[in-house]
gemmi code that builds the backbone of each chain (N, CA, C; Angstrom):
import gemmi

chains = {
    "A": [
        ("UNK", (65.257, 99.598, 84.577), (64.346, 100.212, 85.548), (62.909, 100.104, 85.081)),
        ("UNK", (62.510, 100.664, 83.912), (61.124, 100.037, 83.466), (60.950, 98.896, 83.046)),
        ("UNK", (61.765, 98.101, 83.350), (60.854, 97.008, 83.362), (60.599, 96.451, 84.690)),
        ("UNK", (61.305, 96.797, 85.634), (60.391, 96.177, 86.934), (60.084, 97.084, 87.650)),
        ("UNK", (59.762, 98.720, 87.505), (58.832, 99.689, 87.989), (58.043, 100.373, 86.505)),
        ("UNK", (56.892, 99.888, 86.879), (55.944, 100.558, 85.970), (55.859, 102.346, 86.160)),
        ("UNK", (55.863, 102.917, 85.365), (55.953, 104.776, 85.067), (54.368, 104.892, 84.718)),
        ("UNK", (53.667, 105.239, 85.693), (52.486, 105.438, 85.302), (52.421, 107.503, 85.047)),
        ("UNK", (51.664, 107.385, 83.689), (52.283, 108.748, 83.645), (51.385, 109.491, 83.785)),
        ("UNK", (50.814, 110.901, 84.590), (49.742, 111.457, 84.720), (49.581, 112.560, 84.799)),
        ("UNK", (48.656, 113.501, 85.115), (48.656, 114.955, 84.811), (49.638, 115.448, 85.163)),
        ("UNK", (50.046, 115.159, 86.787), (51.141, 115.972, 87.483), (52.548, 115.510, 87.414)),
        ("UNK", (52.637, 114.004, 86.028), (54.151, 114.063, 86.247), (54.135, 112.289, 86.702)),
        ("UNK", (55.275, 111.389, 86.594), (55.466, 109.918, 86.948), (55.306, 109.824, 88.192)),
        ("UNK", (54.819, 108.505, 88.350), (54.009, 108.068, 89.766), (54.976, 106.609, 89.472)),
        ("UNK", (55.510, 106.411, 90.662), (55.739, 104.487, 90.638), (55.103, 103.771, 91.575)),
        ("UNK", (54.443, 102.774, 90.528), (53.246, 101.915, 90.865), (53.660, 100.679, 91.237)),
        ("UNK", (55.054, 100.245, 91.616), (55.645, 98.794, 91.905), (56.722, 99.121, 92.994)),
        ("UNK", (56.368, 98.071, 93.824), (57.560, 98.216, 95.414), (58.730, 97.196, 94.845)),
        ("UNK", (58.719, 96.717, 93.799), (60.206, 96.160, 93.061), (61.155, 97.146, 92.333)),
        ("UNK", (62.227, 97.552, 93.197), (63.405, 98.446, 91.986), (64.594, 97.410, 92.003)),
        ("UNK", (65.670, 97.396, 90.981), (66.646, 96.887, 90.802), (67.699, 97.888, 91.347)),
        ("UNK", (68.152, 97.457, 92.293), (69.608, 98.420, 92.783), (70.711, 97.760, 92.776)),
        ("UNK", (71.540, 97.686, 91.970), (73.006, 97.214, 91.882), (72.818, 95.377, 91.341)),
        ("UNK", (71.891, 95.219, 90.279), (71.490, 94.255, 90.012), (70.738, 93.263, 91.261)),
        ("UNK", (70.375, 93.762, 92.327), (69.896, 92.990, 93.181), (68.210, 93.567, 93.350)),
        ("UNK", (67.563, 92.409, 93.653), (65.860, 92.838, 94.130), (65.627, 93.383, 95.168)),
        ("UNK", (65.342, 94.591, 95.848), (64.946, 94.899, 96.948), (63.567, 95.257, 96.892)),
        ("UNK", (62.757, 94.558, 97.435), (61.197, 93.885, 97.635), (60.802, 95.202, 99.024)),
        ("UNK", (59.812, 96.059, 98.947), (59.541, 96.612, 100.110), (58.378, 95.953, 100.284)),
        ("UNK", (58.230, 95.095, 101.505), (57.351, 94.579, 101.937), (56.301, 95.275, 103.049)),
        ("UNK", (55.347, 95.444, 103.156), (54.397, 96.252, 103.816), (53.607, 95.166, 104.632)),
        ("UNK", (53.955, 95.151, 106.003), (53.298, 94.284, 107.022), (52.142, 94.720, 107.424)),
        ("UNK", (50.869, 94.155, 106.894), (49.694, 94.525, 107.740), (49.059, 93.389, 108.302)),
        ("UNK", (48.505, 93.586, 109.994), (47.789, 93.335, 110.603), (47.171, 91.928, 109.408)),
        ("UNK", (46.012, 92.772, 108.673), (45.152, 91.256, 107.824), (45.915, 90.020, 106.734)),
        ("UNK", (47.543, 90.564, 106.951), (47.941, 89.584, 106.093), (48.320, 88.325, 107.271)),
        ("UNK", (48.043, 88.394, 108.448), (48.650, 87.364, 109.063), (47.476, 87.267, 109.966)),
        ("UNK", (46.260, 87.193, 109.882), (45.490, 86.816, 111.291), (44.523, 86.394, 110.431)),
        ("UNK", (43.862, 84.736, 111.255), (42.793, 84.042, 110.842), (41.468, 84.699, 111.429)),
        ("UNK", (41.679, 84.637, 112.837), (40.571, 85.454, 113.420), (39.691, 86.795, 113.068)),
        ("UNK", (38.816, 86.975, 113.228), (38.825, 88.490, 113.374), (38.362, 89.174, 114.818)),
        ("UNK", (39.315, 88.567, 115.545), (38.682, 88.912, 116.915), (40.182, 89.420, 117.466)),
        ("UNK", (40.319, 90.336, 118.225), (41.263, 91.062, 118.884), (41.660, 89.547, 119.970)),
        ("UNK", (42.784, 89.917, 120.233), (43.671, 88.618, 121.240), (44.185, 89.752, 122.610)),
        ("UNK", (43.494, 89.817, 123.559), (44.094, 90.976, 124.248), (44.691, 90.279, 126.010)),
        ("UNK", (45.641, 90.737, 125.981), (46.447, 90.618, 127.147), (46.604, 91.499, 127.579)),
        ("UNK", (46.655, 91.859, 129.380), (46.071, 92.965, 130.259), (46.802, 92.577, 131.275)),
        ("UNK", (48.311, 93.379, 131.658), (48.592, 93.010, 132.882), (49.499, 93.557, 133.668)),
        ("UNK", (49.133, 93.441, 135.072), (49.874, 95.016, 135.870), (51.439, 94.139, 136.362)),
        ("UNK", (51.890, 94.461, 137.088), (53.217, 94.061, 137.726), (52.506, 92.682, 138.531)),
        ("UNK", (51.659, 93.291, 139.064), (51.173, 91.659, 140.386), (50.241, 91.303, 139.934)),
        ("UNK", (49.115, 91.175, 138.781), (48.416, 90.483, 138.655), (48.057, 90.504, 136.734)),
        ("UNK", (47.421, 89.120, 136.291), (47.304, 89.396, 134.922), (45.556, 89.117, 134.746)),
        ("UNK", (45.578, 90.310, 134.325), (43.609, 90.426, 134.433), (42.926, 90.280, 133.032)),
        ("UNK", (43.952, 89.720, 131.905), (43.662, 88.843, 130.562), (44.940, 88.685, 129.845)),
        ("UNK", (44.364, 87.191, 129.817), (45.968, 86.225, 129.257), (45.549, 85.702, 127.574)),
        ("UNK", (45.732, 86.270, 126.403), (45.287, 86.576, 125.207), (44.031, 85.603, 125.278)),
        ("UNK", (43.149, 86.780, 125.595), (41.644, 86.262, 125.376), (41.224, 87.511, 124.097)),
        ("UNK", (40.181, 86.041, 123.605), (39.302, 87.035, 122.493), (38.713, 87.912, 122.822)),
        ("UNK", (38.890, 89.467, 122.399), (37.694, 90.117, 122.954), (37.816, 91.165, 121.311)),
        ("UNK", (36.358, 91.906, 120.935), (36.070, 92.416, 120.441), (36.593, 93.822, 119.972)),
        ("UNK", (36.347, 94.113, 120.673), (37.344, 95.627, 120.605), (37.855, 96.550, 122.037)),
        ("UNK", (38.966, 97.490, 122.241), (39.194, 97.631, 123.041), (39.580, 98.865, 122.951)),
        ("UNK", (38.852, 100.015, 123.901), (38.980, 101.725, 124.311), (39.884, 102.090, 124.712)),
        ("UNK", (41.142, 102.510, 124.244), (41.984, 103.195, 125.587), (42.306, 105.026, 124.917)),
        ("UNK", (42.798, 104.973, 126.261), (42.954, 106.436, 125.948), (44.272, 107.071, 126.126)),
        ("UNK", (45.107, 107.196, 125.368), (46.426, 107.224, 124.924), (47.076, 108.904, 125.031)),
        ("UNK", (48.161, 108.800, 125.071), (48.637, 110.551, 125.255), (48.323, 110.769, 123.678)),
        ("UNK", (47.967, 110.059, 123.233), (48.021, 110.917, 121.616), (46.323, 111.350, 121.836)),
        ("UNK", (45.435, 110.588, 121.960), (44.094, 110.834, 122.129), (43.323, 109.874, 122.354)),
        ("UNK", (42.280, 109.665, 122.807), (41.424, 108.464, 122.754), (41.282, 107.259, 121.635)),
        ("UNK", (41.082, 106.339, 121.708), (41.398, 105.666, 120.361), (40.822, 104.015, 120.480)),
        ("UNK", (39.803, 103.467, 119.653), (39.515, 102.174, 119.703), (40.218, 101.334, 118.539)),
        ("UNK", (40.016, 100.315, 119.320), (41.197, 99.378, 118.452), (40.148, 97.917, 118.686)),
        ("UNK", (40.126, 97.679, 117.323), (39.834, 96.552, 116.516), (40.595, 95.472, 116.601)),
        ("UNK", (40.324, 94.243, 115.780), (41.369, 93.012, 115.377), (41.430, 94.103, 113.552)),
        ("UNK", (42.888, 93.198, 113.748), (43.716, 93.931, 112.358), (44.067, 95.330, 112.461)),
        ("UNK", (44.267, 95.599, 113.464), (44.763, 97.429, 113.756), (46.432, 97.250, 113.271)),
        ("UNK", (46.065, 98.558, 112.747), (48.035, 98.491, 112.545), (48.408, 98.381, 113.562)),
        ("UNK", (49.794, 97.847, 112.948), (50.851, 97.502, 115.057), (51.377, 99.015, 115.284)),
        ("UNK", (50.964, 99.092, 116.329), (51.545, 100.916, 117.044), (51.600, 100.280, 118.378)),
        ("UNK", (52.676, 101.302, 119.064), (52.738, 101.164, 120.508), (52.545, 103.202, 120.839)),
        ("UNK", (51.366, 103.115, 121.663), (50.770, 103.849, 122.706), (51.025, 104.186, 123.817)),
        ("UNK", (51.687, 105.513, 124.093), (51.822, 105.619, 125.550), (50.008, 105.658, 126.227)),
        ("UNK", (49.982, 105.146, 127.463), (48.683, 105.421, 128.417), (48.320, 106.704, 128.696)),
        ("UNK", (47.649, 107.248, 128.990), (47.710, 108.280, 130.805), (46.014, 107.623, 131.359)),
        ("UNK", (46.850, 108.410, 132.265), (45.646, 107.675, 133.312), (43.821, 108.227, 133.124)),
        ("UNK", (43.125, 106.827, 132.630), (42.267, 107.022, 132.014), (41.549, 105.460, 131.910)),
        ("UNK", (40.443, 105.594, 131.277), (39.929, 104.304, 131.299), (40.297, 103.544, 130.185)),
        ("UNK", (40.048, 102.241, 130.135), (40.129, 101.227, 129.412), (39.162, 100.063, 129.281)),
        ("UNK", (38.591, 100.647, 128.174), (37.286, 99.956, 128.157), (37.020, 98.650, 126.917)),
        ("UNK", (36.713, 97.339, 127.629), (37.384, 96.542, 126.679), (35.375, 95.941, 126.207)),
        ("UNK", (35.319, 95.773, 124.818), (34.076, 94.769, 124.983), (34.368, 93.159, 124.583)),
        ("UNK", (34.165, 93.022, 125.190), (34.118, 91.250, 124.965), (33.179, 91.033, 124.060)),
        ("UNK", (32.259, 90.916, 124.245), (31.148, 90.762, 123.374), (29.893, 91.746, 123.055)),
        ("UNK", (28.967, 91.289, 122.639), (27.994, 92.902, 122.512), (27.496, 93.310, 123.985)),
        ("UNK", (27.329, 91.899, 124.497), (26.641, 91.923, 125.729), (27.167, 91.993, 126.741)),
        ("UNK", (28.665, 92.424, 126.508), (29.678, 92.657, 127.839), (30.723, 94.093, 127.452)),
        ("UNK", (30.498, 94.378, 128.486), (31.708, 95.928, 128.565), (31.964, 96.270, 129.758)),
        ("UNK", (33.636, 95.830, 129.886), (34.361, 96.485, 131.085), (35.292, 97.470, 131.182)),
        ("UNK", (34.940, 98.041, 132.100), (35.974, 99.311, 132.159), (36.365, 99.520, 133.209)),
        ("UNK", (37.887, 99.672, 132.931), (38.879, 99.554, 133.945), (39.214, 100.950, 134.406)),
        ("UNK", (40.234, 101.553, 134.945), (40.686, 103.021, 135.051), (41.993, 102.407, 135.420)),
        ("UNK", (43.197, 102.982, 134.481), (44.496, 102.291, 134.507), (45.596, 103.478, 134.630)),
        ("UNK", (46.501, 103.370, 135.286), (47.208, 104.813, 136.092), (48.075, 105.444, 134.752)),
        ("UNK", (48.429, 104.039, 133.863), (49.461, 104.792, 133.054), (49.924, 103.762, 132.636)),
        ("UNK", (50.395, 103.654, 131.011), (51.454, 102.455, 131.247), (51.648, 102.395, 129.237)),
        ("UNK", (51.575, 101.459, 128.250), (51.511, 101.273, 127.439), (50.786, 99.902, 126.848)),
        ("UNK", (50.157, 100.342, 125.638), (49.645, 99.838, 124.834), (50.176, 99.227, 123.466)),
        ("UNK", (50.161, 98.049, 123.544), (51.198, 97.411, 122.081), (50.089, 96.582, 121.354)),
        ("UNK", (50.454, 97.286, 120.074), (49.239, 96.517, 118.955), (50.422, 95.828, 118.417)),
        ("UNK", (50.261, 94.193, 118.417), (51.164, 93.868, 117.360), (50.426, 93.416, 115.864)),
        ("UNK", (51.136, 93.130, 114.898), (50.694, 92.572, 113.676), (49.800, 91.771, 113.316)),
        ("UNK", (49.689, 90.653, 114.737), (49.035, 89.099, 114.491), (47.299, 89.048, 115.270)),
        ("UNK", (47.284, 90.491, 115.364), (45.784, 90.978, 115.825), (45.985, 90.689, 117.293)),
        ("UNK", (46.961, 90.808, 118.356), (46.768, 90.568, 119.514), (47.308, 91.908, 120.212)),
        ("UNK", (46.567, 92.289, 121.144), (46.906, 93.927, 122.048), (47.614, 93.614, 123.315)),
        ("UNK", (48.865, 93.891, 124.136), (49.353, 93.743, 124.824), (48.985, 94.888, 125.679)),
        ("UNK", (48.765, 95.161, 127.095), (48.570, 96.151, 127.554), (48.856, 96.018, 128.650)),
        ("UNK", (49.909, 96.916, 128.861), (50.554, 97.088, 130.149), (50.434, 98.222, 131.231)),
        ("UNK", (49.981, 98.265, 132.654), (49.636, 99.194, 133.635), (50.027, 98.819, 134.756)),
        ("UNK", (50.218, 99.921, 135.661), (51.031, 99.650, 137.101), (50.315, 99.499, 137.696)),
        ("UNK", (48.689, 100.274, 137.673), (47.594, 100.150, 138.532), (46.229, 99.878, 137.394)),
        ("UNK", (45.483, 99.353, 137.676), (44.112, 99.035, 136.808), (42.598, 98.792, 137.892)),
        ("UNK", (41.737, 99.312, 137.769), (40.881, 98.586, 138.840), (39.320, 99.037, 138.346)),
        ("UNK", (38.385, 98.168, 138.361), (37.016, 98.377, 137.852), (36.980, 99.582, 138.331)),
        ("UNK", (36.076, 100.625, 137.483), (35.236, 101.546, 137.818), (34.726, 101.680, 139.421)),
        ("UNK", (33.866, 100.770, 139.502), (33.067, 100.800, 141.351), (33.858, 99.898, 142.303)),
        ("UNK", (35.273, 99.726, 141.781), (36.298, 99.963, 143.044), (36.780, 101.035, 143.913)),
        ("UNK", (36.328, 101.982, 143.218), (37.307, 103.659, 143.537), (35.782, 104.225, 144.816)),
        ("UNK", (36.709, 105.195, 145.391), (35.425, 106.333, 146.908), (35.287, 107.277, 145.925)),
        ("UNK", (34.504, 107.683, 145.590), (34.333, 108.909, 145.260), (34.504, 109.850, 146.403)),
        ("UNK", (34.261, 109.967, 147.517), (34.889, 110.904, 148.737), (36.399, 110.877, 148.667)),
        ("UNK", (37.001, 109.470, 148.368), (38.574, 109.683, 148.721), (38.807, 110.373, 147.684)),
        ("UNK", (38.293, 110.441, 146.131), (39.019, 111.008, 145.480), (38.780, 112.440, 145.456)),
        ("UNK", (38.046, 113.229, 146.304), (37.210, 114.606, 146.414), (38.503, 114.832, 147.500)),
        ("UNK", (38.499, 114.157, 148.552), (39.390, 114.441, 149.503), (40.791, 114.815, 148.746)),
        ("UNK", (41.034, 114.038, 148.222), (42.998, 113.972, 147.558), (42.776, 114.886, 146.821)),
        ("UNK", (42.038, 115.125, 145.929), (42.054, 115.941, 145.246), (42.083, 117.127, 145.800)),
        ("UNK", (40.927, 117.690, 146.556), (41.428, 118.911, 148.067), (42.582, 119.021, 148.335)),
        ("UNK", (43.200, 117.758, 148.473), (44.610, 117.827, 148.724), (45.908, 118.648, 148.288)),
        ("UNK", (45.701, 117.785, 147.132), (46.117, 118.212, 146.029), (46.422, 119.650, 145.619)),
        ("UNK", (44.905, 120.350, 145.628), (45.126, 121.308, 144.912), (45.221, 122.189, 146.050)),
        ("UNK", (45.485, 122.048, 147.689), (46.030, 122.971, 149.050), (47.472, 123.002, 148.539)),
        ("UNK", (48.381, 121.706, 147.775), (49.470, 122.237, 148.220), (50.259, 123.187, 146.698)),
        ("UNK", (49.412, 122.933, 145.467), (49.552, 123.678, 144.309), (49.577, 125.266, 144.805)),
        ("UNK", (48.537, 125.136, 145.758), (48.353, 126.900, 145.900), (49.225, 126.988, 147.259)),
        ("UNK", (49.634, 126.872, 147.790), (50.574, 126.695, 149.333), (51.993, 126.771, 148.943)),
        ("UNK", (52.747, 127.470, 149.809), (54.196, 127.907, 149.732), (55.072, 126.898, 149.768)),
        ("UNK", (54.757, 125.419, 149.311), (55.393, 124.144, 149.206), (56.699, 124.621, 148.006)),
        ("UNK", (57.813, 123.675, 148.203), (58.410, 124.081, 147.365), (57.949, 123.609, 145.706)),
        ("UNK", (58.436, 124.061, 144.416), (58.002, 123.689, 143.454), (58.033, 122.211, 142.816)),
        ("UNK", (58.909, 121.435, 143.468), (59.171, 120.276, 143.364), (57.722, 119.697, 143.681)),
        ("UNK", (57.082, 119.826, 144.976), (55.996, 119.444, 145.901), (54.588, 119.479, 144.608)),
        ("UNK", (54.699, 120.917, 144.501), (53.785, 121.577, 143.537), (53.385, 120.501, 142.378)),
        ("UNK", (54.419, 120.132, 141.934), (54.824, 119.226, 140.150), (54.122, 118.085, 140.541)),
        ("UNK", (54.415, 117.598, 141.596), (53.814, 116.158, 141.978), (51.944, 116.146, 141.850)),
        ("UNK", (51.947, 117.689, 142.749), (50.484, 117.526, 143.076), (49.543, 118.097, 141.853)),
        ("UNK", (50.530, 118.702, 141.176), (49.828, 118.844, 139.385), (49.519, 117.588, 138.915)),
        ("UNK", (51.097, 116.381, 138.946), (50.838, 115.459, 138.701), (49.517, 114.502, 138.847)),
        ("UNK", (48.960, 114.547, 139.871), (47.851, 114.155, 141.206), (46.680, 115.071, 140.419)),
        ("UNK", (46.243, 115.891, 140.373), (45.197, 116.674, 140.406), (44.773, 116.209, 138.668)),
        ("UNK", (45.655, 116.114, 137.795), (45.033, 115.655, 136.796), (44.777, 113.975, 137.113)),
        ("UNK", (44.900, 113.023, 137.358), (44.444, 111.969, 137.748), (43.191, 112.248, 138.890)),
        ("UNK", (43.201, 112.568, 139.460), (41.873, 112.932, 140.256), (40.934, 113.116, 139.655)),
        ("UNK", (41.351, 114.244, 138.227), (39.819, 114.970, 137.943), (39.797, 113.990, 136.956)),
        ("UNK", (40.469, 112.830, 136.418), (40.476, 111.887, 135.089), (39.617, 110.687, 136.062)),
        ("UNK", (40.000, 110.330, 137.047), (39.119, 109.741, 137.920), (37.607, 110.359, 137.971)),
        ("UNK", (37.540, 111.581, 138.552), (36.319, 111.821, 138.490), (35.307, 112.246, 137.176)),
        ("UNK", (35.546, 112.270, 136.268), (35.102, 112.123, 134.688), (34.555, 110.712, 134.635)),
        ("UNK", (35.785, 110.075, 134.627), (35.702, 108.532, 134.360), (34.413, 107.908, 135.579)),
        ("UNK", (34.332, 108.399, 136.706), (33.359, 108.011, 137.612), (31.791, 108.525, 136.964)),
        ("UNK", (31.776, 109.713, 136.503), (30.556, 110.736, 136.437), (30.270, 109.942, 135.606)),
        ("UNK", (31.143, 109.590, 134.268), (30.780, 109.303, 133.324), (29.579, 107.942, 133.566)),
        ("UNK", (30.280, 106.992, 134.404), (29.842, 105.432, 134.624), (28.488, 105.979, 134.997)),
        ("UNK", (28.016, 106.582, 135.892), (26.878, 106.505, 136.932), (25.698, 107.227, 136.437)),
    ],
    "B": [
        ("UNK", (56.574, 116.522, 120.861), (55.004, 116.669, 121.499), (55.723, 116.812, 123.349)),
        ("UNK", (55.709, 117.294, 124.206), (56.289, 117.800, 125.199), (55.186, 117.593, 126.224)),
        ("UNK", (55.077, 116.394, 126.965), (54.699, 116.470, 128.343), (54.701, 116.808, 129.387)),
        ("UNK", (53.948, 117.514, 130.200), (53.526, 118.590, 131.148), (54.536, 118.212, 132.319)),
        ("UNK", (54.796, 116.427, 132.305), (55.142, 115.859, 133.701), (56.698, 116.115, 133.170)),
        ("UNK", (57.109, 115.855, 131.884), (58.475, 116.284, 131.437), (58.993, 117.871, 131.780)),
        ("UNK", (58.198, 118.648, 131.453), (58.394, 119.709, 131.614), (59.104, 120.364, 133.000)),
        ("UNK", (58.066, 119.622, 134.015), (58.381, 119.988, 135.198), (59.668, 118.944, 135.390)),
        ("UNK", (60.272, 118.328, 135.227), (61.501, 117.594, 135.560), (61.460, 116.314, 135.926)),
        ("UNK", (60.344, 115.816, 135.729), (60.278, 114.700, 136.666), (60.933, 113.309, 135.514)),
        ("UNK", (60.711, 112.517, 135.884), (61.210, 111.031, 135.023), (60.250, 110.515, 134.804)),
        ("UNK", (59.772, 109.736, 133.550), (58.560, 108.487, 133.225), (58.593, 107.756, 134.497)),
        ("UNK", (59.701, 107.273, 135.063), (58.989, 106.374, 136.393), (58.416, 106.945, 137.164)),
        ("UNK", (59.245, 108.252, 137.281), (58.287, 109.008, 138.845), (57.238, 109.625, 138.428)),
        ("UNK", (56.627, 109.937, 137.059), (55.335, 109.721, 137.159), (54.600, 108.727, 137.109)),
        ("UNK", (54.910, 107.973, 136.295), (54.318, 106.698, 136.825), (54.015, 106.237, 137.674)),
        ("UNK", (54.956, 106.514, 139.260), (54.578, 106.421, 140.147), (54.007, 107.462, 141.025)),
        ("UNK", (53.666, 108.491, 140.515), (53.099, 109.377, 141.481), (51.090, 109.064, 140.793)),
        ("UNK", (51.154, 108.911, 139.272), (50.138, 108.239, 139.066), (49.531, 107.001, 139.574)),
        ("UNK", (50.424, 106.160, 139.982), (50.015, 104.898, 140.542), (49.196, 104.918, 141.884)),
        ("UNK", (50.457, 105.896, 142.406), (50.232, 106.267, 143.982), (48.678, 106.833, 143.957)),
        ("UNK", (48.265, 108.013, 142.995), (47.252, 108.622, 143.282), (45.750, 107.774, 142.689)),
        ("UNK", (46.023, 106.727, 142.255), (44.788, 105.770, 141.651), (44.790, 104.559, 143.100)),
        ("UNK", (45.845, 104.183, 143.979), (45.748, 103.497, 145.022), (45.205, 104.284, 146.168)),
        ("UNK", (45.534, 105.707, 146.319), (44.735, 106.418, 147.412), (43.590, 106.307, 147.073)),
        ("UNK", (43.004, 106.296, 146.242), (41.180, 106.828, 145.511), (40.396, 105.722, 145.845)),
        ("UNK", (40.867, 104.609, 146.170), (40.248, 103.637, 146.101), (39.512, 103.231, 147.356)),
        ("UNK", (38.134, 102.370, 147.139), (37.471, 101.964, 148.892), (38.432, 101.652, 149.959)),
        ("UNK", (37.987, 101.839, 150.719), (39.512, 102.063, 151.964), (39.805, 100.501, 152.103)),
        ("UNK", (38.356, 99.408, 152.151), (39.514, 97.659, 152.147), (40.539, 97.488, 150.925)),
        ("UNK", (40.004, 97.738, 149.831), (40.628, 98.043, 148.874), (42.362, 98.713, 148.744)),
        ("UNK", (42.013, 99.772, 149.423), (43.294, 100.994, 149.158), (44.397, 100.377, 150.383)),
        ("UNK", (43.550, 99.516, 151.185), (44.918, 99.250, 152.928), (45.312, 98.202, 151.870)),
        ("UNK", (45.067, 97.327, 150.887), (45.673, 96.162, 150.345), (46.813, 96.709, 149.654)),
        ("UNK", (46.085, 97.610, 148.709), (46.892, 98.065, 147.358), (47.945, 99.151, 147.628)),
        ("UNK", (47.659, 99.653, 148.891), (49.147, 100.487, 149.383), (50.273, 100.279, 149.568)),
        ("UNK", (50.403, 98.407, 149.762), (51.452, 98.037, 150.238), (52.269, 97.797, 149.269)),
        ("UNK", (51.424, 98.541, 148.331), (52.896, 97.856, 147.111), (53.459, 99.374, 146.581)),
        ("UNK", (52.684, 100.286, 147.103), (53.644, 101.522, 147.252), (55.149, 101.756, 147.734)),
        ("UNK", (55.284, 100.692, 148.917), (56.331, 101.014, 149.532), (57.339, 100.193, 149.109)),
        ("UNK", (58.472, 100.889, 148.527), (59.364, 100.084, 147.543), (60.675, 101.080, 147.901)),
        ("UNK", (61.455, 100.254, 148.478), (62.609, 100.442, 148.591), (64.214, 100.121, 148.198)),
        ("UNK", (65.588, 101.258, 148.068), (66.692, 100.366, 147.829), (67.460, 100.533, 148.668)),
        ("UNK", (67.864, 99.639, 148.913), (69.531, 99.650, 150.062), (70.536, 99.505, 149.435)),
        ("UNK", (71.771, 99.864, 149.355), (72.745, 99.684, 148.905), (74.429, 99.503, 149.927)),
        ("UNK", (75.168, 98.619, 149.827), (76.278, 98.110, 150.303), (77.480, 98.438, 149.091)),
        ("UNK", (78.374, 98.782, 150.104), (79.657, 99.123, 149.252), (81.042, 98.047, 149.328)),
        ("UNK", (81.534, 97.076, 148.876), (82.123, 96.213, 149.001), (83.577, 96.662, 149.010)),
        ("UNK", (84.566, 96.396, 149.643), (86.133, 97.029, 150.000), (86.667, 95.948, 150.300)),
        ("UNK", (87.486, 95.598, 149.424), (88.895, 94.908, 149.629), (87.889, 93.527, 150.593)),
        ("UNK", (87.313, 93.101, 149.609), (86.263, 91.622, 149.869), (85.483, 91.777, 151.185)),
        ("UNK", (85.256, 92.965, 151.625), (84.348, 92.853, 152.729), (83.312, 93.845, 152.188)),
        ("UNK", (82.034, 93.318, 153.071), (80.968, 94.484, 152.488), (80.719, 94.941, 153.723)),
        ("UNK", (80.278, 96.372, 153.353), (80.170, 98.157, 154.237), (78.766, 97.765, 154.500)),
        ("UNK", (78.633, 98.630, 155.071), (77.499, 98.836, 155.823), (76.176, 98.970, 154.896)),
        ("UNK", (74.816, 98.400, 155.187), (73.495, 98.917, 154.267), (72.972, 100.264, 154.331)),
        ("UNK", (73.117, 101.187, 152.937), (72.461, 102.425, 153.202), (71.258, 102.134, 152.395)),
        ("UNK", (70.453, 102.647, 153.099), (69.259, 103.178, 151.671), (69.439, 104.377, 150.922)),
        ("UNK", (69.311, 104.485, 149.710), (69.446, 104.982, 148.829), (67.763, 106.079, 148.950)),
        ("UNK", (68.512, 107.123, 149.302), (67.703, 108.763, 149.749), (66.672, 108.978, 148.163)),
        ("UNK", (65.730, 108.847, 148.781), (64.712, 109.346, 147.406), (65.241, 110.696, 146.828)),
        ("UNK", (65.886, 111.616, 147.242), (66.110, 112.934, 146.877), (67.366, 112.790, 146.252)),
        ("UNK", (68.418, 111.641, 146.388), (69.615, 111.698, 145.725), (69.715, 110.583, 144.421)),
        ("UNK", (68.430, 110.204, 144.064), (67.740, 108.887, 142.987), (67.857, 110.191, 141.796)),
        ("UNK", (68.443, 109.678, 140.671), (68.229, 110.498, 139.746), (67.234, 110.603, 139.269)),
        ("UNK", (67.399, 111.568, 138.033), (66.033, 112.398, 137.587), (65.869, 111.617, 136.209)),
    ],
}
model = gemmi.Model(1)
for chain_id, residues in chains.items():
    chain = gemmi.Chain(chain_id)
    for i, (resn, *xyz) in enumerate(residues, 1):
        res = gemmi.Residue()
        res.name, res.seqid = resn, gemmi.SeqId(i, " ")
        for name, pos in zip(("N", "CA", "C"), xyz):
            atom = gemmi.Atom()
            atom.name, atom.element = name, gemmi.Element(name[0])
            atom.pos, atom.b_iso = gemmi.Position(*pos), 0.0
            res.add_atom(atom)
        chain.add_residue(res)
    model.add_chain(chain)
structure = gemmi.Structure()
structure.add_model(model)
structure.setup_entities()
């Protein structure tokens, strides 16, 4: 065992400083996959695409905003590989210094893989100054008539559902303008 | 970590699609008459007996599991 795990010995007691142990005379190697051991680039590879249309087919782009049920979060080239649930929120990608788009995407997931490329998947996606700001004031009215209205609770869940996308819409709008 | 849309009963698809639904209403109305049509998504289902097939039902949004 010491000879192919080093015992580094220290105030609080042995530390092992080598991912080589011998178990049953065999090598088991823990190998640690990161992102910079396999990418030439340093540019993110990002693919963007809903059910009916693909709005980036691994293009270089710089870095990319989304905003994930865990929390908001930008992602680089060489990000560890994680997969991200969405919620509905923007997605703001920069291409370059001199370009930044932002999408508003209903929901969906986000896949960082290893080789620096972002997969990103959504049911709905659409520029910023695609959306009414009246329609979404309206639905949202909507919305929140039938939360407070003798609808059954089923009805209710949906329009909870709804009312936080509305007001994530209207953030995401205020924010742009 | 316990989601609000879980909570209430619903399924990842059917929020998904009640999110979808509510980002296609919001939108400029040329816009939203395009992108509605892919709201409407339906299933039918046929019951096959002794090599003949039954009649087409659609399959009741209220009897689609959870």
């Amino acid at each position: 065992m010491t000879f192919f795990a080093r015992i580094v010995r220290g105030g609080g007691g042995a530390v092992l400083r080598n991912n080589n142990f011998r178990v049953n005379n065999t090598f088991v190697t823990s190998v640690r996959h990161y992102a910079a051991e396999t990418s030439a680039s340093n540019n993110l590879k990002l693919s963007f695409a809903l059910p009916h249309q693909t709005i980036y087919k691994s293009i270089e782009v710089q870095q990319v905003n989304i905003s994930a049920s865990s929390g908001d979060m930008g992602i680089l080239a060489n990000h560890v590989p994680s997969i991200e649930q969405l919620k509905p929120g923007i997605i703001e990608i920069t291409e370059n210094p001199n370009s930044t788009k932002k999408y508003f995407v209903s929901g969906g997931f986000a896949v960082m893989n290893n080789n620096s490329s972002l997969d990103i998947n959504a049911v709905e996606a659409f520029p910023l100054n695609d959306f009414s700001i009246e329609n979404i004031r309206t639905n949202l009215a909507e919305a929140q008539r039938i939360v407070a209205s003798n609808m059954s609770e089923e009805e209710k869940n949906i329009a909870r559902v709804e009312i936080d996308v509305y007001e994530a819409l209207q953030s995401a709008i205020g924010k742009s303008s | 970590m316990t989601f609000a849309w879980k909570a209430a009963g619903l399924s990842y698809l059917k929020y998904t699609q009640i999110c979808a639904r509510a980002v296609r209403n919001s939108l400029k109305d040329d816009l939203r008459l395009a992108a509605q049509r892919r709201d409407e998504q339906g299933l039918k289902f046929a019951k096959w007996e002794a090599g003949k097939q039954g009649e087409f039902k659609p399959v009741d949004e209220t009897q689609r599991s959870r």
